[in-house]
Phi, psi and omega in degrees: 000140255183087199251133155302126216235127177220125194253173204260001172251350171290306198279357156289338194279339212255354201260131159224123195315310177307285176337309158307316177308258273267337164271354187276339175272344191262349181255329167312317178306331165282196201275121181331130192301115163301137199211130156259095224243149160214151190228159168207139160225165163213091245278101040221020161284165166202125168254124178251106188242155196215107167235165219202111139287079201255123192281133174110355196232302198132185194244164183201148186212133197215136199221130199220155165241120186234122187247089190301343144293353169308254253293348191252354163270005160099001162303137177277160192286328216209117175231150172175206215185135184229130161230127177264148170252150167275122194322304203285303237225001184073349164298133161306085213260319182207141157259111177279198160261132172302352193271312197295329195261020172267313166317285200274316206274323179293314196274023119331312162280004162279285186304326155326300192285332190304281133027329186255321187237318173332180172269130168287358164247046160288157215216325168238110168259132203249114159240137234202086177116136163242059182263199191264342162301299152346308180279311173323294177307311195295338175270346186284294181283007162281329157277345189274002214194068162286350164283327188305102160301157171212132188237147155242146182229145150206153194311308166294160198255341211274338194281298181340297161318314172296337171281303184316001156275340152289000207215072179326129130105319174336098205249176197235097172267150159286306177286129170327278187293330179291325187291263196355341187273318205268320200294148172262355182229146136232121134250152227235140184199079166237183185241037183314145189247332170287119187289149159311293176240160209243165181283334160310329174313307186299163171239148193297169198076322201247181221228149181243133188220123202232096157287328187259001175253136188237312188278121212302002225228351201257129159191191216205251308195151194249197187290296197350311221271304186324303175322285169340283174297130189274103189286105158280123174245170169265336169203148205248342148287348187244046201231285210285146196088343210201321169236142183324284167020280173233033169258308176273359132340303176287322174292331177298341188082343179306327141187193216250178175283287199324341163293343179258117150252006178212167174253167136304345157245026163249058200311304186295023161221021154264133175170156194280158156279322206200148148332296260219013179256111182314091157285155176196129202237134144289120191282094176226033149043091176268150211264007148333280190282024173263310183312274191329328190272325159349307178289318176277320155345284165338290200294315149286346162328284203314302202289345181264000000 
């Protein structure tokens, strides 16, 4: 057996984000994913393992640690491992590097949805965290939304400046609430346990996009921004239950399951109503899409 091993800048070289949205419509289109999620903690670690059955695509297992003290031990924050299996026979077909299918499968699913629910003439995109998810979004929506200026906030201000050397054209806002005001997208990748952004803020049109909270204990957004805002998810099993976001709201009565009104496999109702309606999508990269994306990674390796 003959397993393929894809490192993250050879399998990085083969990848496109438009490309990428079109494998996430073609595995949604399949038989729904079975999907096994476990979580452990030791506050403020977290291990997280996530596998995904999908009949027609294959199985993925993807297993990751996330220590928010690493980076001050000279450490990366977030360590794991992805194994894709063959669909037909259960054999072990690639091992992919987890950071590339974490990279391209979170803001990839961003930019999926954005696609879907933004306004298609946006035009100021609000990046909200200056981690490596942050830079990952600045490459994702310059491709779906290429025309697009982009400003960034972080809480320090000087890591902000460091990602504009990486990031052309990128400029630093200070104040929060005035970006946040200016933008037709904001998307926020922080590692907040308190929301950030508050729902007074929003403006009719735009679109919200919340990536960074995994943990029932996590959140980016306030009731407000809930209330307000025509609610989306990518999947209503690995969301509702499971992240602060749109759990604690709901256990609070702010608002109801009925107020989510779509997955990514319910298309015909993700979607905007109106110019003028304030959307807001929960990222919260379910290990569905570690399968799709695994899968498509491969598929191009192999096609390359």
């Amino acid at each position: 057996m003959t397993v393929t091993m894809i490192p993250f800048e050879k399998g990085e070289a083969n990848l496109d984000w438009l490309d990428l949205c079109a494998a996430f419509e073609r595995g949604h289109a399949l038989p729904k994913a079975e999907i096994g999620d476990t979580f452990l903690y030791r506050d403020p670690d977290t291990l997280l393992s996530r596998s995904a059955w999908i009949d027609g695509m294959g199985l993925a297992v993807k297993s990751a640690t996330i220590f928010p003290g690493n980076p001050g031990r000279g450490a990366p924050m977030i360590n794991g491992a992805v194994s894709l299996f063959d669909d037909a026979t259960g054999t072990l077909e690639a091992i992919v590097d987890f950071h590339l299918v974490t990279k391209w499968k979170t803001a990839g699913d961003s930019l999926y949805a954005a696609r879907r629910l933004a306004r298609p003439d946006s035009k100021r995109i609000l990046i909200v965290g200056a981690g490596a998810v942050g830079r990952s979004l600045w490459h994702a929506y310059r491709a779906g939304f290429p025309d697009a200026e982009f400003t960034v906030w972080n809480r320090t201000r000087a890591n902000a400046e460091s990602m504009t050397a990486d990031c052309p054209g990128l400029t630093v806002a200070d104040n929060l609430e005035a970006a946040v005001r200016a933008a037709d997208i904001v998307t926020s990748a922080t590692m907040s346990t308190k929301p950030l952004l508050c729902g007074d803020w929003l403006q009719p049109g735009q679109h919200v996009d919340l990536i960074g909270a995994f943990r029932p204990d996590m959140r980016e957004a306030d009731d407000t921004a809930l209330r307000r805002a025509r609610l989306f998810v990518d999947s209503f099993d690995t969301t509702i239950g499971h992240i602060g976001e749109v759990q604690i709201p709901l256990d609070a009565g702010v608002v109801t399951r009925d107020d989510l009104l779509a997955d990514h496999y319910h298309p015909e109702a993700f979607t905007r109503d109106s110019d003028d309606d304030i959307t807001l999508f929960k990222n919260g990269g379910g290990a569905h899409l570690d399968l799709m994306t695994s899968r498509y990674i491969l598929d191009a390796w192999n096609a390359a």
